[in-house]
KOLNUFI-99325 format. One record per residue (C-alpha): x, y, z; residue number from 1. Coordinates in pm, whole numbers. Example, Ala and Ser with C-alpha at 12.3 -4.5 7.8 and 13.67 -1.06 7.14 Angstrom:
BEGIN
<<1230; -450; 780>; 1>
<<1367; -106; 714>; 2>
This chain:
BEGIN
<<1305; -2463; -667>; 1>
<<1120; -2525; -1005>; 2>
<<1234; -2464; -1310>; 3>
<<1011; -2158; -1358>; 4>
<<1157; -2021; -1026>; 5>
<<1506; -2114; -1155>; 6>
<<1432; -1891; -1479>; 7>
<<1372; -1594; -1249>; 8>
<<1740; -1575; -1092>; 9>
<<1915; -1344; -1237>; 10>
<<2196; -1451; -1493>; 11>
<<2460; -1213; -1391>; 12>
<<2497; -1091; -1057>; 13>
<<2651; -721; -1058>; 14>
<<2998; -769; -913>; 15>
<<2943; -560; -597>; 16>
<<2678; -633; -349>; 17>
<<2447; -283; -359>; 18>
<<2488; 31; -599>; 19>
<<2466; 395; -486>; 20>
<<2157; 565; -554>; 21>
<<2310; 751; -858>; 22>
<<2357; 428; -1022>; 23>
<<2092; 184; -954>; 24>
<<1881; 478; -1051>; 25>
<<2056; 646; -1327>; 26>
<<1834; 649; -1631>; 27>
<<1543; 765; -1362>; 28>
<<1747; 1072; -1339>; 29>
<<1897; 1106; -1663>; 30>
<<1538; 1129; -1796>; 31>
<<1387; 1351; -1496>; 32>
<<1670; 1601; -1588>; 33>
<<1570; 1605; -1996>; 34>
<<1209; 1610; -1904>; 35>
<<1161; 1978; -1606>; 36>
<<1372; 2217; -1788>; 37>
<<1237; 2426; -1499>; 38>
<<1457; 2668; -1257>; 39>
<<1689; 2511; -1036>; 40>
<<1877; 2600; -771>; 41>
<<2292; 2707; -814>; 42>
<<2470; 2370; -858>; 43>
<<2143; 2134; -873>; 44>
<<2115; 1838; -1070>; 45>
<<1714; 1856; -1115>; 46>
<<1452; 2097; -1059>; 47>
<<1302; 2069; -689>; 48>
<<998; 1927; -845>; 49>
<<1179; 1696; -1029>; 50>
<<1348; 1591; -720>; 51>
<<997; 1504; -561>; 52>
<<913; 1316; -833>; 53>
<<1233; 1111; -787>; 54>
<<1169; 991; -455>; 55>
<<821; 943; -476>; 56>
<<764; 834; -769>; 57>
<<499; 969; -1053>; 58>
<<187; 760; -956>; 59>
<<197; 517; -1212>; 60>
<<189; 769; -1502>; 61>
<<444; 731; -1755>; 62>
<<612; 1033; -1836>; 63>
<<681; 1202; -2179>; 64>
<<953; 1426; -2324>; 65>
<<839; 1737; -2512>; 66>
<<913; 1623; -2894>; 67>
<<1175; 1909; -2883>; 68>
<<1349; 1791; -2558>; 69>
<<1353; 1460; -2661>; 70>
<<1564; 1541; -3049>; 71>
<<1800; 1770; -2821>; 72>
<<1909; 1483; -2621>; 73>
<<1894; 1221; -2932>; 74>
<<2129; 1466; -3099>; 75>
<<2363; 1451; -2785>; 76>
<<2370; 1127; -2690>; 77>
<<2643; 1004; -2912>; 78>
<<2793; 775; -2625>; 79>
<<2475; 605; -2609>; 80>
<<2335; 773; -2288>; 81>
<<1994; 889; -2404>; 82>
<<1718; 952; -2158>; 83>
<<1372; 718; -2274>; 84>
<<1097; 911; -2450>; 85>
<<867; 780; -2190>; 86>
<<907; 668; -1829>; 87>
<<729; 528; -1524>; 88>
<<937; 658; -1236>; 89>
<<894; 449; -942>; 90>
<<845; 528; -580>; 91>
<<1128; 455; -362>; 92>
<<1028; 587; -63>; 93>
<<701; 502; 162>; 94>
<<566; 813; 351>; 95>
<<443; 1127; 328>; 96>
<<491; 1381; -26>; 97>
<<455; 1663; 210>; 98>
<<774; 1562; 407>; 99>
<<971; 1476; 88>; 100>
<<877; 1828; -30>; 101>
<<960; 1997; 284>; 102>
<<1288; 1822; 249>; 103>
<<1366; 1979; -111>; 104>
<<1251; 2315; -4>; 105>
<<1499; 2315; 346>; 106>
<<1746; 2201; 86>; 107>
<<1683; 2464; -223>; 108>
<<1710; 2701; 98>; 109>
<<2069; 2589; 167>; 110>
<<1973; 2496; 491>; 111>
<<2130; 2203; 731>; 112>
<<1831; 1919; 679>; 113>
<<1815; 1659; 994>; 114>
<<1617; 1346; 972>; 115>
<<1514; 1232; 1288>; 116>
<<1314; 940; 1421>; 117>
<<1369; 570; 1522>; 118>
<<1583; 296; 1402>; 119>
<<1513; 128; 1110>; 120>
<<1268; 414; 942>; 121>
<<1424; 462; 632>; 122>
<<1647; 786; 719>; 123>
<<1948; 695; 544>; 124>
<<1806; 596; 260>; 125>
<<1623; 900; 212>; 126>
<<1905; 1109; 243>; 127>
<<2117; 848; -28>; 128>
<<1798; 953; -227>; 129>
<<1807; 1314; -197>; 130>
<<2214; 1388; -202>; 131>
<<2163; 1191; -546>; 132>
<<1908; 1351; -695>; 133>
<<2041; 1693; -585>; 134>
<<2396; 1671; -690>; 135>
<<2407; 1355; -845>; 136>
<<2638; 1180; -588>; 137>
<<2567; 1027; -244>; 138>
<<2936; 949; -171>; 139>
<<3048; 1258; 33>; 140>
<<2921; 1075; 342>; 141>
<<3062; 1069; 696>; 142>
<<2955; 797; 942>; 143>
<<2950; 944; 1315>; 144>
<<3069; 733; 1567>; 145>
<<3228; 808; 1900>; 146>
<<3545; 775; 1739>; 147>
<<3476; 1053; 1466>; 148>
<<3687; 1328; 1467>; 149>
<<3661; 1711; 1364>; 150>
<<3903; 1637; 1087>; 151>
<<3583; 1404; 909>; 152>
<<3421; 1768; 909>; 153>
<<3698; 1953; 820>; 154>
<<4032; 1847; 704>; 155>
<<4334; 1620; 765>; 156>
<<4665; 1609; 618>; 157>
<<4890; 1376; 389>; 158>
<<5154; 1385; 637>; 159>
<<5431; 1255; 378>; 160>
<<5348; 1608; 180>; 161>
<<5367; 1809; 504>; 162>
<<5702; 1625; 656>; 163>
<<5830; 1734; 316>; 164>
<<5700; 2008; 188>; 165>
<<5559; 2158; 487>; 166>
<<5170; 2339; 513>; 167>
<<5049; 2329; 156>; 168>
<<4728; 2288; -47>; 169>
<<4897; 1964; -189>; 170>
<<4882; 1829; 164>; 171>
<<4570; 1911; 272>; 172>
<<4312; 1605; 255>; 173>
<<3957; 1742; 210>; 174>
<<3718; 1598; 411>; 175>
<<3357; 1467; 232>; 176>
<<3213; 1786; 404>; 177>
<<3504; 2058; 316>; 178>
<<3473; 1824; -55>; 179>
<<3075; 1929; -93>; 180>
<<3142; 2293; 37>; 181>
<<3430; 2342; -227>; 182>
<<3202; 2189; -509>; 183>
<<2877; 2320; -422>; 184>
<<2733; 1965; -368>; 185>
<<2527; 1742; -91>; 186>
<<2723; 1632; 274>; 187>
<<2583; 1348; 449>; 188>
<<2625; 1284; 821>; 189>
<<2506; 947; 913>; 190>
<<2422; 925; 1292>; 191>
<<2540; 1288; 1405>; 192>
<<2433; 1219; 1750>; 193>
<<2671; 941; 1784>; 194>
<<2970; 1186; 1705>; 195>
<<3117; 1337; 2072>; 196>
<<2951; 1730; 2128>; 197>
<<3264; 1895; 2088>; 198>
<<3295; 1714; 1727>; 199>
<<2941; 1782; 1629>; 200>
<<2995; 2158; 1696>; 201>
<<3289; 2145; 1434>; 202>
<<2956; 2242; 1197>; 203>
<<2880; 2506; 1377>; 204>
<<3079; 2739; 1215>; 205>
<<3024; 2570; 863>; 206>
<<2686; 2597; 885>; 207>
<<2669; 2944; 973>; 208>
<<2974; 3119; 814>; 209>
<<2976; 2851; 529>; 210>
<<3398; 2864; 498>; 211>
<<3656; 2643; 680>; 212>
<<3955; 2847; 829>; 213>
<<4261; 2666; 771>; 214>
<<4535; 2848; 1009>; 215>
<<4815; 2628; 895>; 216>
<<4768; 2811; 531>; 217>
<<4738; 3170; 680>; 218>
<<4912; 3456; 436>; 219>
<<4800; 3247; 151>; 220>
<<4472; 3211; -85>; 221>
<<4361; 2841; 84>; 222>
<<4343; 2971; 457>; 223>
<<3983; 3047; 424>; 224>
<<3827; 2786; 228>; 225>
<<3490; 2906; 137>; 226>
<<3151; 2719; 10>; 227>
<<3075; 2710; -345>; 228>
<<2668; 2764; -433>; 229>
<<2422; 2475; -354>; 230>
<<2640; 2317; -88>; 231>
<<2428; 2203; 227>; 232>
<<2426; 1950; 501>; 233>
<<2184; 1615; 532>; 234>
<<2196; 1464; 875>; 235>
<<2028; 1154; 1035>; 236>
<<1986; 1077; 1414>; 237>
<<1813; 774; 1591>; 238>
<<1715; 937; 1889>; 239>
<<1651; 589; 2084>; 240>
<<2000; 455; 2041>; 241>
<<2230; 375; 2327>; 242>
<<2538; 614; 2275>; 243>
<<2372; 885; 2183>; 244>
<<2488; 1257; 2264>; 245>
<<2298; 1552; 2270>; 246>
<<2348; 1796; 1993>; 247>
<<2372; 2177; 2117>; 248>
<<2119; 2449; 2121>; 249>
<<2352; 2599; 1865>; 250>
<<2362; 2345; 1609>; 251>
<<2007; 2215; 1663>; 252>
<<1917; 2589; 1496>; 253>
<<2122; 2561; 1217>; 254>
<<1913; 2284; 1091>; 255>
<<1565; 2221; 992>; 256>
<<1443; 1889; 1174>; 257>
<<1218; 1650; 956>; 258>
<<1083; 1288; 1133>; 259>
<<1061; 997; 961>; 260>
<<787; 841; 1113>; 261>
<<730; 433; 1091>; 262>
<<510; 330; 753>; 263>
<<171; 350; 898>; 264>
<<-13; 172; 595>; 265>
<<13; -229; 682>; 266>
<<-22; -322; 301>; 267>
<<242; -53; 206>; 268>
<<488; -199; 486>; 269>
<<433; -542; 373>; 270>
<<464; -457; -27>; 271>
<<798; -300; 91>; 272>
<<911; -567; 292>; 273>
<<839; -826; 10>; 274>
<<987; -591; -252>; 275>
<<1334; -486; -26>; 276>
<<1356; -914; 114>; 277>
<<1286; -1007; -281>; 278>
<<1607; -787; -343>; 279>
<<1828; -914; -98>; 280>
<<1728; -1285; -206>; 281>
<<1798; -1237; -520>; 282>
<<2215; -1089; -444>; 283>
<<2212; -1402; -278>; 284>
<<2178; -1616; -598>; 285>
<<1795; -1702; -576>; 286>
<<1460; -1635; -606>; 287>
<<1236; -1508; -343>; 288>
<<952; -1793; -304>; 289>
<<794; -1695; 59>; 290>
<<390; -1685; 68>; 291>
<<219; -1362; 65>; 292>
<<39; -1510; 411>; 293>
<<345; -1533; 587>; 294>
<<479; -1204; 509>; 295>
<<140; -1099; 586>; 296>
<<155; -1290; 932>; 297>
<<553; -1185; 993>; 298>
<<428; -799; 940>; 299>
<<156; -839; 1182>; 300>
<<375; -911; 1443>; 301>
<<638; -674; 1423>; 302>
<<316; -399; 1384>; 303>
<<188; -532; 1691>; 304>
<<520; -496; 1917>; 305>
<<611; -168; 1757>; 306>
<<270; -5; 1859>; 307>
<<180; -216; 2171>; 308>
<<-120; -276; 2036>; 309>
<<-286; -524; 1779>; 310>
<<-504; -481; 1492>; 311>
<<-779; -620; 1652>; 312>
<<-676; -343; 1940>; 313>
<<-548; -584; 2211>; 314>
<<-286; -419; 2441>; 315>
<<28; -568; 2401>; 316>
<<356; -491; 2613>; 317>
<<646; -358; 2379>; 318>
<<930; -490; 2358>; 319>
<<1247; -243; 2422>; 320>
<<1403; -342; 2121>; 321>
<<1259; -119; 1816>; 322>
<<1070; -359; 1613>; 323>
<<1137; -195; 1280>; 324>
<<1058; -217; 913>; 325>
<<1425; -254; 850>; 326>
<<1459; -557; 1087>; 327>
<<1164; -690; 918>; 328>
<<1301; -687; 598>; 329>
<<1573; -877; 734>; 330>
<<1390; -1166; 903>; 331>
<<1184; -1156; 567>; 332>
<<1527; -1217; 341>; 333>
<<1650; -1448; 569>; 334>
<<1332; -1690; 551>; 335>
<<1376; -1648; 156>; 336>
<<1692; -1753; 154>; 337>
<<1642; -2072; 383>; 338>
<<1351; -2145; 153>; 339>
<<1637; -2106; -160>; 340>
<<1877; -2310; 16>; 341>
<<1764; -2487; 305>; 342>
<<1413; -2615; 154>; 343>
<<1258; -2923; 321>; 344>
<<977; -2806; 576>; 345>
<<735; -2513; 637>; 346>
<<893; -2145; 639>; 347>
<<639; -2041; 860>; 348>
<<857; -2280; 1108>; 349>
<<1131; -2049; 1098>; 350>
<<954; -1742; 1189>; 351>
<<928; -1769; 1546>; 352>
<<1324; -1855; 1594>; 353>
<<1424; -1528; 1363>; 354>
<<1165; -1321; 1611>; 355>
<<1389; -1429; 1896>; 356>
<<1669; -1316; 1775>; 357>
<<1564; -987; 1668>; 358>
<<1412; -890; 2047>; 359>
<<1722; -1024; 2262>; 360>
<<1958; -750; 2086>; 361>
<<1921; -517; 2356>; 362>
<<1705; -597; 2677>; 363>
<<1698; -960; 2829>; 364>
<<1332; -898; 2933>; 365>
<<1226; -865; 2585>; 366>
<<1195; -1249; 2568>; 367>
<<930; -1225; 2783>; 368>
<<774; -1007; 2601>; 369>
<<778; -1191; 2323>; 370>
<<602; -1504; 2481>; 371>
<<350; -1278; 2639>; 372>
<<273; -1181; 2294>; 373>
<<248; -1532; 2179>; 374>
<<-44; -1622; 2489>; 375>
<<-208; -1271; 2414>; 376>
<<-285; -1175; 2018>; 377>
<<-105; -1526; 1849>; 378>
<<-324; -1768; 2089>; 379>
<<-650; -1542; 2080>; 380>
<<-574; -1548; 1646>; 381>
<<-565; -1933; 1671>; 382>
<<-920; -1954; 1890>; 383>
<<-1055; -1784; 1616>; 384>
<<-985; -2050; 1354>; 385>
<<-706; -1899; 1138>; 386>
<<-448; -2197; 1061>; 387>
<<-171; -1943; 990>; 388>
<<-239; -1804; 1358>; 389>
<<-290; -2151; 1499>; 390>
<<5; -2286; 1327>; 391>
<<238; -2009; 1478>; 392>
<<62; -2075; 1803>; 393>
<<203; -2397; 1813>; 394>
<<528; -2331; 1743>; 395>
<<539; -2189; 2132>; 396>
<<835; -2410; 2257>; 397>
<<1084; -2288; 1949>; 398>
<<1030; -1933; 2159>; 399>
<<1189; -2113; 2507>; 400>
């Protein structure tokens, strides 16, 4: 690493390994509140536009507060949290604005939002990035799982309280979704499908009557718990996962399904993949130093297996492993880090190992897959003179 490279670590790692949307993006909101005074929906954080503008980012254009707005806050900000005058808010989420915006306007609606689409598209952070521009928080999350239980969309008990005191509001534990309904925030359900069908129909009733019955309670004022304004529901689903159950007529219409499709811009993908693997790196207690070309090269490939087909439009047979952006950010940070760490030969060495172990995660086959790739589009690259293509080429054997 030189000494230039060296400069670019950070100082002062932050003592926990990722912040919640809310934080790592604070002043972002804390100005996008100041600067759309517009309407907002009952218990919002932002104005829907505003909200846009958060997860997509304003184009490049800084952003001004009216002279008036901007006094107002300089006159409240005795603690020292005053929004900027100006702003560049960044983008933080590659896709479509249409599909962010019908995302706010499912959500202004009150409406149950579910992102759907394949592994490794960006779902979850999407709805981080919405629950925290909404209602400022991105905590009240469940993760499904076949072990979930209705009382993650309802509520449990302290069971000290009840042994002693018996049924009581004291001893009820709210659950993140009966926590968002009583505050008029965001829910998040991360993998809904995963949950069992009779668990994922525990939101039937919450999405339709918006109140929680608590029986335990009845003859006093908590037996019907009801939602306070701007509470709602985001949901994700990978609908190519092993485990996954199928959600009921029922609750499928009490939501308004959105899919996240896979980035379809190559330069965006890569750009992302640099900017997410630079990230990572950089936790780790380094600086990203992996070439532009190999990025370039690694992107390519997983391209080429997610489609089953190349640039160049050579058929190529797809691997049944989901050869996703997220994975690719992964192979990505782990080739910076080596390079941090591990220095002493080509990165572009390392590439064809990391591929491996990304396709044998689910189907045995998928090896095969992968070398047919390598004597299709890699060999056919290498013919036609590229040294990157040939290089990877032979690199064949680290694939056996």
């Amino acid at each position: 690493m030189t000494m230039t490279e060296q400069a670019a670590v950070p100082a002062a790692l932050p003592n926990r390994q990722t912040l919640p949307a809310e934080e790592r993006h604070a002043a972002e909101l804390a100005f996008l509140a100041a600067h759309d005074d517009g309407p907002r929906p009952p218990g919002w954080a932002l104005t829907p536009r505003a909200v846009v503008t958060f997860v997509c980012g304003s184009g490049g254009e800084a952003l001004e507060l009216p002279g008036a707005r901007q006094a107002a806050q300089q006159a409240k900000g005795g603690d020292g949290a005053v929004p900027p005058a100006r702003l560049v808010v960044s983008s933080k989420f590659v896709g479509e604005r249409s599909l962010i915006e019908r995302c706010v306007v499912t959500l202004a609606g009150e409406r149950g939002l579910l992102l759907v689409g394949e592994p490794g598209t960006a779902k979850s952070m999407l709805s981080e990035l919405l629950a925290a521009a909404v209602c400022g928080t991105s905590a009240l999350t469940v993760q499904g799982t076949a072990g979930t239980t209705e009382d993650a969309f309802r509520y449990g008990w302290n069971y000290a309280l009840l042994l002693a005191q018996g049924p009581s509001r004291q001893a009820l534990v709210d659950s993140p979704v009966l926590a968002a309904m009583r505050s008029g925030r965001v829910a998040r359900i991360e993998e809904i499908t995963r949950c069992l069908p009779e668990v994922q129909d525990a939101l039937v009733s919450i999405l339709s009557d918006r109140r929680v019955s608590v029986p335990e309670l009845t003859g006093t004022p908590d037996a019907l718990l009801a939602a306070a304004p701007g509470f709602t529901v985001i949901a994700t689903a990978n609908l190519r996962d092993r485990g996954v159950s199928e959600m009921s007529a029922a609750l499928k219409r009490r939501f308004n399904f959105e899919t996240v499709a896979p980035i379809a811009d190559p330069a965006a993908e890569a750009a992302l993949v640099r900017g997410q693997a630079t990230s990572v790196v950089r936790r780790a207690g380094a600086a990203f130093a992996v070439d532009d070309a190999v990025l370039d090269a690694l992107v390519t490939v997983f391209r080429d297996l997610r489609s089953g087909r190349s640039a160049e439009g050579w058929d190529v047979e797809r691997p049944g492993t989901v050869m996703s952006t997220a994975e690719a950010v992964q192979v990505a940070a782990s080739l910076g880090v080596a390079a941090a760490y591990l220095p002493g030969g080509d990165v572009l060495d390392l590439v064809p190992g990391h591929l491996l172990g990304v396709v044998r995660k689910d189907d045995p086959a998928d090896h095969a897959r992968l070398l047919g790739y390598w004597d299709g589009p890699v060999r056919r690259r290498a013919e036609d003179g590229s040294a990157m293509w040939r290089r990877l080429w032979d690199l064949r054997e680290n694939l056996r």
